[in-house]
C-alpha positions as CSV (number, residue, x, y, z in Angstrom):
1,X,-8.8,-28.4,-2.4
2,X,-8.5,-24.7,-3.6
3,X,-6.9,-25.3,-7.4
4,X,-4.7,-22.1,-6.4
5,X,-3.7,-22.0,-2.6
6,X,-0.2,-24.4,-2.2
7,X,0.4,-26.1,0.5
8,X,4.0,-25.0,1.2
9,X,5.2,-27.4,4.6
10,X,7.7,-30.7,4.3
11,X,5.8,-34.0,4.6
12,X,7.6,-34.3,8.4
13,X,5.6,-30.8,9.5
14,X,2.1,-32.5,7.5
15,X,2.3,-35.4,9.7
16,X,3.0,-33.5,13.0
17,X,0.1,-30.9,11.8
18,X,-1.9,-33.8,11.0
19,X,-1.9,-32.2,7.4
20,X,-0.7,-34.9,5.3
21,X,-4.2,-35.0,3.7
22,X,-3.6,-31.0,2.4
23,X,0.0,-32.1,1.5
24,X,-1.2,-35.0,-0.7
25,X,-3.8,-33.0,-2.3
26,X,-1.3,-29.7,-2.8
27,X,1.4,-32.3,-4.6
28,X,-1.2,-34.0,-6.7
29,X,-2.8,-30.3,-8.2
30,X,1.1,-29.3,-8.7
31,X,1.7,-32.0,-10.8
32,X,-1.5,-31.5,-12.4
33,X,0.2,-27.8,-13.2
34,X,3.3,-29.0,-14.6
35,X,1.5,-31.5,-17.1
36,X,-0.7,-28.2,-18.2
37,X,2.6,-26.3,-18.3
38,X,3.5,-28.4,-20.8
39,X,0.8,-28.5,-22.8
40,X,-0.2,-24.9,-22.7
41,X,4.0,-24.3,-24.3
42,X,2.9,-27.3,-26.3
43,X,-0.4,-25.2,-27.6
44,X,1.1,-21.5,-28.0
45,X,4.4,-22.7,-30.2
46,X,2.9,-21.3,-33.5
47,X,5.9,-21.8,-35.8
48,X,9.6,-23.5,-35.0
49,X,11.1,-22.2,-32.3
50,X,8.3,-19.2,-31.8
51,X,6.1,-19.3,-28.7
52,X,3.4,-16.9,-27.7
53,X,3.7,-17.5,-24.1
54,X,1.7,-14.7,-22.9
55,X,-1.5,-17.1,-24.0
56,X,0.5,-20.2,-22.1
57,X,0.7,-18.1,-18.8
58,X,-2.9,-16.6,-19.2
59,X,-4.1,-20.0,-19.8
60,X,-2.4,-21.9,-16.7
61,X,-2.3,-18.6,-14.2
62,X,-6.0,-18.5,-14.6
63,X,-6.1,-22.1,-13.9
64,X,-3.7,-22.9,-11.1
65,X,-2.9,-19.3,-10.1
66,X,0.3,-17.4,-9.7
67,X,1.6,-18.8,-6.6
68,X,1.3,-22.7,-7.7
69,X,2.5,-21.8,-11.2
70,X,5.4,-19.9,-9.6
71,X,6.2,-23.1,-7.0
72,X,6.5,-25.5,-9.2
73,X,8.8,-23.5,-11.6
74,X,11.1,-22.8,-8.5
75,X,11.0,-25.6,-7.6
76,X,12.1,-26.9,-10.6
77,X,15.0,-24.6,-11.2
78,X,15.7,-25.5,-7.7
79,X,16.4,-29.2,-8.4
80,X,18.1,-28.4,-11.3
81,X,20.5,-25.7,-10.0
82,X,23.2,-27.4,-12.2
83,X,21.4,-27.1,-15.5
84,X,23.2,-24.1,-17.6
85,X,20.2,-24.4,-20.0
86,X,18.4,-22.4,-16.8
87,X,19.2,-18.1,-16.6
88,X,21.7,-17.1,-13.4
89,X,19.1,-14.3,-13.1
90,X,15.9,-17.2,-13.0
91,X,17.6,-19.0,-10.6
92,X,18.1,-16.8,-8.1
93,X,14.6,-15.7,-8.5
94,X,13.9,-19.8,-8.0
95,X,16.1,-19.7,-4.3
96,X,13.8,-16.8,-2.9
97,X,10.4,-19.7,-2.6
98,X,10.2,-21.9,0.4
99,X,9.9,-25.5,-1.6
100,X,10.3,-29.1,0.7
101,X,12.3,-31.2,-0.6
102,X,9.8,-33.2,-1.7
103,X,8.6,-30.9,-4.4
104,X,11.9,-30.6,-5.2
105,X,12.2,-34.0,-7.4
106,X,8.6,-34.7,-7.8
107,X,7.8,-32.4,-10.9
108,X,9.0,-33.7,-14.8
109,X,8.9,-31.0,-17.2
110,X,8.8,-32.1,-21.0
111,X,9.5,-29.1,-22.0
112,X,13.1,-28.2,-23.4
113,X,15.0,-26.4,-20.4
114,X,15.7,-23.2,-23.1
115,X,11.9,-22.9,-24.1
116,X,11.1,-23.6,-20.0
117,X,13.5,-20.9,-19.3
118,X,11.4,-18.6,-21.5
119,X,8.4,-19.3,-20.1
120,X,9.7,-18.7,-16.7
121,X,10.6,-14.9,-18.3
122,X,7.1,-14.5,-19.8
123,X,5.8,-16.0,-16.0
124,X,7.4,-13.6,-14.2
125,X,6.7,-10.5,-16.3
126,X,3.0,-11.3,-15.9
127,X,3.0,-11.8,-12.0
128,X,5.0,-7.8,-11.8
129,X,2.0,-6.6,-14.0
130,X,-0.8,-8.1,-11.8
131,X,1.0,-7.2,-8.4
132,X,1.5,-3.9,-9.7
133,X,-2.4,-3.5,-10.2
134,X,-3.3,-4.6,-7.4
135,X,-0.6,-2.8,-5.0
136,X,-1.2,0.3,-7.1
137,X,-4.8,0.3,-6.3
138,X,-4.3,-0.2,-2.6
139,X,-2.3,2.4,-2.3
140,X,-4.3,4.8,-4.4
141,X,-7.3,3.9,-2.1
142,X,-5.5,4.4,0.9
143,X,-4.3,7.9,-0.4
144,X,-0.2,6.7,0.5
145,X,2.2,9.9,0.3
146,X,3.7,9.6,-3.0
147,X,7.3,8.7,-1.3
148,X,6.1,5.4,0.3
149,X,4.5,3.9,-3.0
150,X,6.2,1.1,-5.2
151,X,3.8,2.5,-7.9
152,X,1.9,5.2,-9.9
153,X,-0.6,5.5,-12.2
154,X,0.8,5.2,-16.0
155,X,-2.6,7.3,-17.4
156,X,-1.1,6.6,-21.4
157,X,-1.5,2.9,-20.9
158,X,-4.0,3.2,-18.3
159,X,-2.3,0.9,-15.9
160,X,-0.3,0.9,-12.5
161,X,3.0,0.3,-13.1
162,X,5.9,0.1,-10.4
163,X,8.6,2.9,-10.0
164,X,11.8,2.1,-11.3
165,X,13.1,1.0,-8.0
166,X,10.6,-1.0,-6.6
167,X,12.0,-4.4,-7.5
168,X,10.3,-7.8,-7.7
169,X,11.1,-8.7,-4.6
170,X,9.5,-5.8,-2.4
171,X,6.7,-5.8,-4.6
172,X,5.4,-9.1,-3.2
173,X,6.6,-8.2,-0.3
174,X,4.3,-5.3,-0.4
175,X,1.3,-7.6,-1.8
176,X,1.7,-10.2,1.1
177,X,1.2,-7.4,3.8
178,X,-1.9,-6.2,1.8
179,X,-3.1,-9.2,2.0
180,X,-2.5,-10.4,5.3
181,X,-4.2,-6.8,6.1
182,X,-7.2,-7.7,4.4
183,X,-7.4,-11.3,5.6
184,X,-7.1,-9.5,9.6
185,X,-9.8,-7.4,9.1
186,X,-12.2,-9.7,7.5
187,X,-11.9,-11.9,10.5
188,X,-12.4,-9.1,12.6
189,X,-15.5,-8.3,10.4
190,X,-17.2,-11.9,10.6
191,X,-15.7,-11.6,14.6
192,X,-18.2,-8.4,15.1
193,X,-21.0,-9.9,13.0
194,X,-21.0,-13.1,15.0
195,X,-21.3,-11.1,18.4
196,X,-24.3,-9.2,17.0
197,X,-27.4,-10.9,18.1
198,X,-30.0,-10.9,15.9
199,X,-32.9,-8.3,15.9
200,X,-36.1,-9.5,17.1
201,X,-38.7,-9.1,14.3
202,X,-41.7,-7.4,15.1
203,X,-44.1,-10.5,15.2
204,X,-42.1,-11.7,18.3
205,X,-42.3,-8.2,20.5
206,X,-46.3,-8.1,19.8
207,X,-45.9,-12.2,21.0
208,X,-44.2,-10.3,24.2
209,X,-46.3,-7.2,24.7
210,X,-49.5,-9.3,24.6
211,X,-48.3,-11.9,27.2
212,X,-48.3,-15.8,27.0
213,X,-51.4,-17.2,25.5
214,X,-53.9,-19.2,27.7
């Protein structure tokens, strides 16, 4: 199974889909991301009570991906509404993900809930900056009047970076109708190539001129 795509849907809608395969697999690679959560806060603590965890979310985002990394903190936080340890602001961000309750008690952090809390920070600063590349880019390419973007083009840093009012929120908003978009039109794309029949090569039309053979 894709390292990166999370299977999202309660055990009860796996069985029914006849998924429960995808929704083993899904659990098992987001336990497999907590466990390198851990170790990648583990790796990047380079003095008491100093992280670098810009190298811990590089290291596991290019592993697992944004979206599993994402799920498995929410879901976290989630579960552990109660915990003051946890930021109002991160846990609010936590209630916006779709997470079964399933995933709700499956995942163990060893990390401290204070250090986890500022990894979660570091996570989510990282996922704006990507989302913010790649919305700015679409809607660069497709030349967007300047009033309908959630970006522009920072040319001292060299970087997209979003407007002041374009919050979290409607920028993946934004980046989950891009790529739906995309995903629509490369069906349609493989839809068009799959009608074409193929061309007949020239070997085959002299076969045709000249007749069948005797």
């Amino acid at each position: 199974m894709d390292s990166k795509k999370v299977y999202t849907h309660s055990f009860e809608i796996a069985v029914q889909n006849g998924e429960t395969d995808l929704f083993s697999a899904s659990m098992e690679k987001n336990r497999e991301c907590v466990a390198a959560i851990d170790d990648a806060i583990r790796a990047c603590n380079y003095e008491e009570y100093r992280y670098k965890f810009s190298e811990a979310v590089k290291s596991v985002t290019g592993q697992y991906g944004f979206e599993r990394v994402n799920f498995v903190l929410a879901a976290t936080l989630q579960h552990r509404e109660y915990d003051g340890r946890f930021s109002q602001a991160h846990k609010k961000w936590a209630r916006g993900f779709a997470v079964p309750n399933e995933a709700n008690t499956n995942f163990a952090f060893n990390t401290h809930p204070v250090v986890l809390d500022g990894f979660v920070n570091s996570v989510r600063k990282a996922h704006v900056e990507m989302l913010a590349q790649e919305v700015g880019q679409y809607e660069k390419s497709h030349h967007m009047a300047e009033r309908n973007r959630l970006t522009y083009f920072h040319s001292d840093f060299g970087v997209f970076v979003p407007y002041p009012i374009a919050t979290e929120e409607r920028l993946m908003a934004r980046h989950s109708e891009i790529m739906e978009k995309k995903s629509v039109l490369e069906q349609i794309r493989t839809a068009r190539k799959e009608q074409k029949q193929p061309a007949t090569s020239k070997p085959e039309r002299d076969k045709k001129q000249r007749g069948p053979e005797l």
